[in-house]
PASEBA-1860 file (N, C-alpha, C; in nm, 3 decimals):
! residues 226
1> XXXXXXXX> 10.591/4.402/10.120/10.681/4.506/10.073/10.646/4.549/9.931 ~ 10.567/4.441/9.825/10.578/4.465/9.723/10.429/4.579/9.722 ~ 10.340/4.557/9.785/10.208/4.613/9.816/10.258/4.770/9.834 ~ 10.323/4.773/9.955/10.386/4.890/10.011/10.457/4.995/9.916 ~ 10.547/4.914/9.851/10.593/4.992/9.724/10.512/5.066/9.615 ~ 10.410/5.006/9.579/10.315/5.038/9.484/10.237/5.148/9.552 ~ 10.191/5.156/9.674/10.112/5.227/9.753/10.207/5.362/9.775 ~ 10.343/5.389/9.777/10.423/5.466/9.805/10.436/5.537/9.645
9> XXXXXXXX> 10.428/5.442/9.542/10.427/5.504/9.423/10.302/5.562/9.397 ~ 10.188/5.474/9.384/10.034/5.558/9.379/10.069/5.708/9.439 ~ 10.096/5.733/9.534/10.107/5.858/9.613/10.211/5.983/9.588 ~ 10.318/5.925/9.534/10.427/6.007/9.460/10.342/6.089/9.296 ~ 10.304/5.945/9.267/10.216/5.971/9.125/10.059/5.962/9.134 ~ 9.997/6.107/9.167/9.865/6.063/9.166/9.767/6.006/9.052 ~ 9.805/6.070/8.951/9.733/6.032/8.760/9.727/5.922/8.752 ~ 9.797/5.781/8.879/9.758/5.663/8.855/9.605/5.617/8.841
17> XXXXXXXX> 9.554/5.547/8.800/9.397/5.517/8.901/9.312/5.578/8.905 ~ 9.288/5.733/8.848/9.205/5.838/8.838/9.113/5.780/8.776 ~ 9.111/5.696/8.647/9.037/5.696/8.536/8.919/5.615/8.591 ~ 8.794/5.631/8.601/8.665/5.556/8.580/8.685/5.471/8.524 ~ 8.662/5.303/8.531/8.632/5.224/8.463/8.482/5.117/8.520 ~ 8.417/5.160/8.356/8.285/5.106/8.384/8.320/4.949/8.331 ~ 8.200/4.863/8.320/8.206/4.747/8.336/8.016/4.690/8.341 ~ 7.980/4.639/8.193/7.870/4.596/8.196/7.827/4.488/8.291
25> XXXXXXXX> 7.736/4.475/8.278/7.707/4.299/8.385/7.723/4.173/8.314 ~ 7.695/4.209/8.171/7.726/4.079/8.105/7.919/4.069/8.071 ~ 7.929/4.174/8.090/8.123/4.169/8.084/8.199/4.126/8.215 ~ 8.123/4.150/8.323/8.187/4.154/8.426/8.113/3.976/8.450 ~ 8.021/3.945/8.437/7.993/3.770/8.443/8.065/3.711/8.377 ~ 8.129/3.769/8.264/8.198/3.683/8.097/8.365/3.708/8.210 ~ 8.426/3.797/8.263/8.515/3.816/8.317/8.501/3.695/8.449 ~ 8.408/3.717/8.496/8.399/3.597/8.650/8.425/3.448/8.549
33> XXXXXXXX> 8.373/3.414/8.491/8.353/3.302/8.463/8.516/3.244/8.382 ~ 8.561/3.345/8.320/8.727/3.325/8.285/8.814/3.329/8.400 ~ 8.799/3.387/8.466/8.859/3.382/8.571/8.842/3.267/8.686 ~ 8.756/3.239/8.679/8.747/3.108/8.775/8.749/2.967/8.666 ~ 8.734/3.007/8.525/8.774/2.880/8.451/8.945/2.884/8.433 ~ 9.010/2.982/8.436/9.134/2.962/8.446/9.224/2.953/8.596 ~ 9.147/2.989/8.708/9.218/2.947/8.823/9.184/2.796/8.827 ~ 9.071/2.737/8.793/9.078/2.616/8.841/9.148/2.545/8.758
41> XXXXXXXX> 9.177/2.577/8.620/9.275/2.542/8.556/9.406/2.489/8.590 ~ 9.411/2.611/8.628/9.561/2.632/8.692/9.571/2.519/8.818 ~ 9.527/2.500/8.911/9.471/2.394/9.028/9.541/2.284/8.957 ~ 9.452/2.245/8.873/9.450/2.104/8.828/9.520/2.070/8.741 ~ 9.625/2.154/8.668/9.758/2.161/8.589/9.828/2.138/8.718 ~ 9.927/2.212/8.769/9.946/2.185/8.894/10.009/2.050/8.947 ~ 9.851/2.002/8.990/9.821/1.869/9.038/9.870/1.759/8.967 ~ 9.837/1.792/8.804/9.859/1.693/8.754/10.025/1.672/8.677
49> XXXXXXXX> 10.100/1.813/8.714/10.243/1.816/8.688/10.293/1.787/8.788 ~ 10.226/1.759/8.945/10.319/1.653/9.044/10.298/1.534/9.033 ~ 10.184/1.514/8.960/10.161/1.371/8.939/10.281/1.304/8.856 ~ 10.296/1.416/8.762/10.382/1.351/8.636/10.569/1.347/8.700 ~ 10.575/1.463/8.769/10.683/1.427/8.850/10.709/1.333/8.917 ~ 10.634/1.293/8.990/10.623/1.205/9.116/10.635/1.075/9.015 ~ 10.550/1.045/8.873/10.581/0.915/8.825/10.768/0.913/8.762 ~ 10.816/1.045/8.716/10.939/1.020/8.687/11.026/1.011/8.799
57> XXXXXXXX> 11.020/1.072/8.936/11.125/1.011/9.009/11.115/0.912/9.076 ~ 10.991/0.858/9.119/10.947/0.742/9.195/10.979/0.621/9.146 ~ 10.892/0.666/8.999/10.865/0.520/8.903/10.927/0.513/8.749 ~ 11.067/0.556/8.781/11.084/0.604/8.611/11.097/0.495/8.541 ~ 11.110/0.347/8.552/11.110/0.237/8.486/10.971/0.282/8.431 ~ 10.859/0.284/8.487/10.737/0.297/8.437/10.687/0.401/8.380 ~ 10.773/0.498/8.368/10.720/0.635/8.350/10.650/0.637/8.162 ~ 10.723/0.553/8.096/10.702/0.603/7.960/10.571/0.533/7.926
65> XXXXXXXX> 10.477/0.420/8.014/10.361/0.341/8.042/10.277/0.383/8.105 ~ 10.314/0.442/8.165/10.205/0.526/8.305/10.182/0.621/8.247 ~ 10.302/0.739/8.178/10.260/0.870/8.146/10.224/0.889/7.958 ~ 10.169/0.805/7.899/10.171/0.781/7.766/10.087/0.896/7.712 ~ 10.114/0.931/7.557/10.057/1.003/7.523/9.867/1.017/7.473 ~ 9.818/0.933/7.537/9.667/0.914/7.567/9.610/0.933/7.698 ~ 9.716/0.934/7.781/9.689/0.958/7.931/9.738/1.108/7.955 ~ 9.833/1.139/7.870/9.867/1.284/7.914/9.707/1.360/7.845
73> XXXXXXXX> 9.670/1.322/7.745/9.548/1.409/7.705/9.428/1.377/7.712 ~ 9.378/1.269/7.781/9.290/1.249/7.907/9.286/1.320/8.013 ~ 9.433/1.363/8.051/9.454/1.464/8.193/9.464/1.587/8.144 ~ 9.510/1.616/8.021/9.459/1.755/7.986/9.310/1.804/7.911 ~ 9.217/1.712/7.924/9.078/1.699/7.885/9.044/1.736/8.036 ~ 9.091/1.632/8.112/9.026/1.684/8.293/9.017/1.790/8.296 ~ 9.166/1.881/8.337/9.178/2.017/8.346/9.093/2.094/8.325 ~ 9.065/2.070/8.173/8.948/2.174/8.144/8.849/2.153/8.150
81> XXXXXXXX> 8.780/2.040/8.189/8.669/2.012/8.185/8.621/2.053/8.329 ~ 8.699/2.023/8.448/8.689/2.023/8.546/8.689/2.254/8.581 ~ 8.757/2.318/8.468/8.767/2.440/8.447/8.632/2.513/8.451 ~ 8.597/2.399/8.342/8.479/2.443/8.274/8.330/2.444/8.367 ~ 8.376/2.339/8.440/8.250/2.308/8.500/8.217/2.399/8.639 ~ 8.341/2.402/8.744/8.339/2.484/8.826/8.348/2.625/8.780 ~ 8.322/2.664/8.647/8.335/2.824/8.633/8.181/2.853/8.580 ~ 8.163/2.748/8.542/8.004/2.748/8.489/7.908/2.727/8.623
89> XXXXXXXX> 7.969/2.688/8.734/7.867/2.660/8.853/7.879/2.820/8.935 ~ 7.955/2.869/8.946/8.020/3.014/9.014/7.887/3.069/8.916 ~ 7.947/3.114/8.761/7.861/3.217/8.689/7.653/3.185/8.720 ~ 7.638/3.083/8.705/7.511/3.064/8.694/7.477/3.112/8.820 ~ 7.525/3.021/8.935/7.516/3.068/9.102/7.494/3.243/9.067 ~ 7.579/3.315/9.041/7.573/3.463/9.054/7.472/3.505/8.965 ~ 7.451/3.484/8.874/7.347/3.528/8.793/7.179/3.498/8.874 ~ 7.183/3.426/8.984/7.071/3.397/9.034/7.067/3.522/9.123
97> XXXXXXXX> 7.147/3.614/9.183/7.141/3.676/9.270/7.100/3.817/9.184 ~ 7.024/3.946/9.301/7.017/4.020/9.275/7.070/4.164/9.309 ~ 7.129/4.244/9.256/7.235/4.354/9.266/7.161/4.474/9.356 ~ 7.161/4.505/9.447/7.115/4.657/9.493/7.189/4.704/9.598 ~ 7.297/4.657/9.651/7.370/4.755/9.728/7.475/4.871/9.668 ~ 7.445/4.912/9.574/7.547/4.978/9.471/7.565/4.911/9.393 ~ 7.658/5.036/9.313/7.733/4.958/9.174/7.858/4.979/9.143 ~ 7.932/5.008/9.262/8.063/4.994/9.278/8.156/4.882/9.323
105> XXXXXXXX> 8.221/4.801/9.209/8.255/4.664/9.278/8.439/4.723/9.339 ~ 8.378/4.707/9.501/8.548/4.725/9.516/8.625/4.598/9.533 ~ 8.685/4.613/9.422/8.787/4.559/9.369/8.833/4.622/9.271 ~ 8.954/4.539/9.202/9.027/4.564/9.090/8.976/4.445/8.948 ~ 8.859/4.341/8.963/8.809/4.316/8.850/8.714/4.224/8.947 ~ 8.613/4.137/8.863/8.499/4.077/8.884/8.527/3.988/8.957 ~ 8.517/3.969/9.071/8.534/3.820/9.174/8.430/3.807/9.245 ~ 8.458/3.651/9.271/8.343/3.682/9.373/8.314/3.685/9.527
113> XXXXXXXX> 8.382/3.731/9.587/8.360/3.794/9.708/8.354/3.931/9.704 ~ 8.392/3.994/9.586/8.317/4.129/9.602/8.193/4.134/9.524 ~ 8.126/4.029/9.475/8.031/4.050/9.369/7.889/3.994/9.465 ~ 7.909/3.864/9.613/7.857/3.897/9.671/7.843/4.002/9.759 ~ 7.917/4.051/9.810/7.911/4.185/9.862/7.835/4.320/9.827 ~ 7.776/4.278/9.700/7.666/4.375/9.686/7.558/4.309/9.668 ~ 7.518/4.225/9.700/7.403/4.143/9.629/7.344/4.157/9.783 ~ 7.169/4.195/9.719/7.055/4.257/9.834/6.976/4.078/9.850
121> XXXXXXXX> 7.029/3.968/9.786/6.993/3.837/9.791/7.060/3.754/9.897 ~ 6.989/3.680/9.967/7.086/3.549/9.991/7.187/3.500/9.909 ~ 7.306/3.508/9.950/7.417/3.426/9.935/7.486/3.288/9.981 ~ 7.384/3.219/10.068/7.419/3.115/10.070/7.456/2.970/10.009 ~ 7.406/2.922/9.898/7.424/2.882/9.781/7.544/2.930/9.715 ~ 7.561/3.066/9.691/7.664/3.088/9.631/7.829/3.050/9.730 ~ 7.809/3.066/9.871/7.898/3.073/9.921/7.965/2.870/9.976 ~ 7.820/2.832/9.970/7.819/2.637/9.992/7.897/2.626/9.867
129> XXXXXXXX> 7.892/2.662/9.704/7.933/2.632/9.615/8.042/2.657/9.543 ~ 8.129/2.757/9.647/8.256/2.834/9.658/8.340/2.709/9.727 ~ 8.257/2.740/9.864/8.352/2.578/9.949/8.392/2.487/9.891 ~ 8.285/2.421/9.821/8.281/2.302/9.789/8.356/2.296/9.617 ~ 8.370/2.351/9.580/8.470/2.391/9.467/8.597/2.405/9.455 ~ 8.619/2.490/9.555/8.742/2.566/9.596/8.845/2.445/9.669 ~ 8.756/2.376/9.761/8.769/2.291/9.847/8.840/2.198/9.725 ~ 8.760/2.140/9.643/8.794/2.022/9.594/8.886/2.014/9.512
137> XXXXXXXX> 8.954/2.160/9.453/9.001/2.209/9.357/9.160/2.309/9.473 ~ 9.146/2.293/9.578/9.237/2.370/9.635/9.308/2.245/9.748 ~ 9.230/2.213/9.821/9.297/2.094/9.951/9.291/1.981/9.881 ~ 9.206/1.935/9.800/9.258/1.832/9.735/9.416/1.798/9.675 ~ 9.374/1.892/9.586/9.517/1.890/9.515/9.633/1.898/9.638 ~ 9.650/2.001/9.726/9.730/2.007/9.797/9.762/1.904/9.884 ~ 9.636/1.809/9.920/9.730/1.738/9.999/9.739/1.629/9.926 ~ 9.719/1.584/9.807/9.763/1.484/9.673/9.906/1.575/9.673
145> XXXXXXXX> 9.962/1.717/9.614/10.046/1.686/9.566/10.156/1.696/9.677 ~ 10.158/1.756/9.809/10.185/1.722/9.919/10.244/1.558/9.961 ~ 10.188/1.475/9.919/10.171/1.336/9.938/10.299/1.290/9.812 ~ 10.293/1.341/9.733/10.384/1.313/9.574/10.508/1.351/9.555 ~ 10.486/1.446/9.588/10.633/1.565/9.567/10.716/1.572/9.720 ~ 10.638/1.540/9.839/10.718/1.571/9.964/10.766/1.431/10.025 ~ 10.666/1.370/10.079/10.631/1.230/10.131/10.681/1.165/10.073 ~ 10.655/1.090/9.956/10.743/1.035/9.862/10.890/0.999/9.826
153> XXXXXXXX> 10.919/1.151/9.862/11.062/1.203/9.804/11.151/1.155/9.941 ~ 11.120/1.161/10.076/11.182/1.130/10.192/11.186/0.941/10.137 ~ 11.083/0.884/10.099/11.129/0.697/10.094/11.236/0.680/9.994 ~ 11.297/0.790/9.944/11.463/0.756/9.818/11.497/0.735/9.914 ~ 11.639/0.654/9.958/11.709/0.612/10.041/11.807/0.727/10.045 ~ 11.892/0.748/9.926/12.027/0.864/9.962/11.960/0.976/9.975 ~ 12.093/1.066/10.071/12.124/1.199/10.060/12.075/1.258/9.938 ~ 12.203/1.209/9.881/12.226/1.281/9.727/12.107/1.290/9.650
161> XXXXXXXX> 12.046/1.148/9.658/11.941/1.141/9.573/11.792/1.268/9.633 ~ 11.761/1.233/9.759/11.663/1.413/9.775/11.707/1.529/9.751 ~ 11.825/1.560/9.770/11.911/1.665/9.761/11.853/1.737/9.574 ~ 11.878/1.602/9.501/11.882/1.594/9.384/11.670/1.625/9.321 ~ 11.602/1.594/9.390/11.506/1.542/9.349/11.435/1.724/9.446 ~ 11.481/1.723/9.549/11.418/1.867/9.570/11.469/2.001/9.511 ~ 11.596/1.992/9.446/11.633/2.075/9.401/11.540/2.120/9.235 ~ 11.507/1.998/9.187/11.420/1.955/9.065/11.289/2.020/9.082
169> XXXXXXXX> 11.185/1.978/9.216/11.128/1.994/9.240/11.105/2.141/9.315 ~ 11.175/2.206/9.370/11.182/2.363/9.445/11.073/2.466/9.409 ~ 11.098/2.457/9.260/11.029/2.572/9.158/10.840/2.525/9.196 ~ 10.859/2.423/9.166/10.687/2.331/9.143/10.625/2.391/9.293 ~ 10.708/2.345/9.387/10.652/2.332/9.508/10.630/2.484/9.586 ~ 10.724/2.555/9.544/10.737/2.708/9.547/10.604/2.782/9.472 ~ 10.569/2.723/9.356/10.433/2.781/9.344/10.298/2.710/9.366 ~ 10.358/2.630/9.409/10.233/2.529/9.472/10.163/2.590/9.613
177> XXXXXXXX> 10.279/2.678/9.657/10.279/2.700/9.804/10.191/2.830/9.808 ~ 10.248/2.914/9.704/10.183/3.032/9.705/10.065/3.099/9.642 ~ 10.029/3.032/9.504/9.929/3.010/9.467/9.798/2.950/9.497 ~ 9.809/2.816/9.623/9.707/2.765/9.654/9.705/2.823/9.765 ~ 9.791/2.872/9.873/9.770/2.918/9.986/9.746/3.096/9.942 ~ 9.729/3.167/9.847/9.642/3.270/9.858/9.516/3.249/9.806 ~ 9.491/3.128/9.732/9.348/3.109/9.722/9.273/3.072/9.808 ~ 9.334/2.950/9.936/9.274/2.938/10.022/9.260/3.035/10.121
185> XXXXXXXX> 9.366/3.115/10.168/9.280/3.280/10.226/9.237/3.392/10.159 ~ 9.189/3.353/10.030/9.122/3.420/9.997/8.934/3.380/9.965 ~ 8.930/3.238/9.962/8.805/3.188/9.952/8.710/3.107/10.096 ~ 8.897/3.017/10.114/8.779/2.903/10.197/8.783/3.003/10.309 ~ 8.698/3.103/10.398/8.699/3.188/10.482/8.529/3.149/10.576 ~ 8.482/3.178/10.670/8.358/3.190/10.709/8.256/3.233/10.638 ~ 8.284/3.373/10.602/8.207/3.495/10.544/8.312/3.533/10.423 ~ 8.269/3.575/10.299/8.307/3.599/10.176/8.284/3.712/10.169
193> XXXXXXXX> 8.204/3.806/10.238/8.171/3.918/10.188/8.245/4.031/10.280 ~ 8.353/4.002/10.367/8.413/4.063/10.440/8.549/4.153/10.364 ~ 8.664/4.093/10.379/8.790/4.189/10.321/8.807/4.092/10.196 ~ 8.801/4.120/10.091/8.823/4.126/9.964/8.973/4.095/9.891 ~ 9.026/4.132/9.957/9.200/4.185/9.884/9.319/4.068/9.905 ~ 9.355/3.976/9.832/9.415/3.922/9.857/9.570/3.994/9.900 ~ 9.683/3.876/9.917/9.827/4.046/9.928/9.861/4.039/9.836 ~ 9.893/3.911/9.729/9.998/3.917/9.632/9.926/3.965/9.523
201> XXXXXXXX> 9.821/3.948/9.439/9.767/3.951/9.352/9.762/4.120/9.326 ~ 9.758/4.220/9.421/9.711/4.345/9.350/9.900/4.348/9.298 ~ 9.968/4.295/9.382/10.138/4.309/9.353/10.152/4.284/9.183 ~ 10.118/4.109/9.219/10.127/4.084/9.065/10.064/4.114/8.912 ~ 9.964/4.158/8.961/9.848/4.244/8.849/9.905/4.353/8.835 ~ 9.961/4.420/8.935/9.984/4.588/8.908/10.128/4.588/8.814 ~ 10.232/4.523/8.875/10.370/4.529/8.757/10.335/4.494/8.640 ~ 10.216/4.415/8.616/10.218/4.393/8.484/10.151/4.539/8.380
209> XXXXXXXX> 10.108/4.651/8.477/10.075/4.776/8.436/10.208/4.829/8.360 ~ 10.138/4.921/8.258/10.206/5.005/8.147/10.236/5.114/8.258 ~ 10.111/5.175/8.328/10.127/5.297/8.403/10.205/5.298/8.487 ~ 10.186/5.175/8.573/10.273/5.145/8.692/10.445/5.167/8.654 ~ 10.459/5.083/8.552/10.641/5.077/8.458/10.681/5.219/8.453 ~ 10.625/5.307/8.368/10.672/5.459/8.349/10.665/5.545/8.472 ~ 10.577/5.508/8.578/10.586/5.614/8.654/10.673/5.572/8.760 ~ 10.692/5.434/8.773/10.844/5.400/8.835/10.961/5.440/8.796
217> XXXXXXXX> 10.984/5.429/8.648/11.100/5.477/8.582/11.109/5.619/8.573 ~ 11.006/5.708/8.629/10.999/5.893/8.615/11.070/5.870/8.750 ~ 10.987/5.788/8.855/11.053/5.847/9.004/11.203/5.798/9.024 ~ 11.221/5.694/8.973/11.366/5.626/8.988/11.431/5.752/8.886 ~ 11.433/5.781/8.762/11.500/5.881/8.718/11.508/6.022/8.747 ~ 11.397/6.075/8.850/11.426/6.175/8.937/11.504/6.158/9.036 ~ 11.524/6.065/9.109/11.595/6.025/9.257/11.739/6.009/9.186 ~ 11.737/5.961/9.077/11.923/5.995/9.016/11.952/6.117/8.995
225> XX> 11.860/6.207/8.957/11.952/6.344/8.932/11.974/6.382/9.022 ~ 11.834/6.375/9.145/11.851/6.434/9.291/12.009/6.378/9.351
END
């Protein structure tokens, strides 16, 4: 619906989207490589905030031993390291390939299933190193925090007490759900170079538009006078 909406506005307002935007190769690699150092980021934050849950409701006698402040920044050293490394394996991977099916990346910024999609090279390598990334950084976590936050939470004995502990937990698991499950249909797939578009992401990228805001607020303030 949220897709639909935007697509109904594009069309009310054409001046959206008109504008050309170019995009060097070394900007659009410097863009891939932030972008996949901050999704995997994100992964492994995540992961490691059910971890930290799972030690306060499970184990809260232990929690202030288990979760100490040398272990919390050991696990926030992972994060990024683990950021760093799978965004540095993506960029190099692509930089091996070579560009000749055009130079139009359709999409809305540098990824990479549309970035193989023009490449006149083998992509296999690039696409083994997607799996195996994505994989380790997407089902991992999920079925770790799956195991923490769900499983777990059923061995409290009371009512009250899950009642209590999923209500805590709702938010976590709510973006656990939707964040890793559009990455996984958007990566772990057969073929990468097929449909491109995840659903939520053009949603959530686009409200955060200046253009998008005003030309909602022109059509919503025409439909009141009407």
């Amino acid at each position: 619906m949220g897709n639909l909406g935007l697509i109904i506005l594009i069309g009310l307002n054409p001046h959206l989207f008109v504008k050309r935007n170019l995009i060097s190769c070394v900007e659009c690699m410097t863009q891939l490589f932030f972008l996949a150092f901050f999704v995997i980021n994100e992964c492994c934050s995540l992961t490691a905030m059910a971890y930290d849950r799972y030690m306060a409701i499970c184990k809260p006698l232990l929690y202030r031993v288990t979760m100490s402040h040398q272990v919390c920044l050991m696990m926030t050293g992972s994060v990024y390291a683990m950021g760093f490394v799978g965004a540095l394996a993506h960029t190099v991977c692509m930089l091996r390939l070579s560009f000749c099916d055009g130079s139009v990346i359709n999409h809305y910024m540098c990824d990479i299933p549309p970035l193989l999609k023009l490449s006149c090279t083998s992509t296999t390598v690039n696409e083994l190193v997607v799996f195996v990334v994505v994989g380790v950084n997407v089902i991992g976590p999920t079925v770790f925090i799956s195991y923490t936050l769900i499983i777990n939470i059923f061995l409290i004995c009371s009512t009250g007490g899950r009642s209590k502990v999923f209500s805590t937990c709702s938010s976590h698991i709510n973006a656990v759900s939707f964040f890793f499950g559009c990455s996984a249909f958007m990566y772990l797939k057969p073929s990468l170079t097929g449909s491109v578009r995840p659903m939520l992401n053009p949603f959530i990228y686009s409200l955060r538009s200046k253009n998008i805001h005003i030309a909602m607020k022109k059509m919503l303030k025409n439909r009141v006078y009407l």
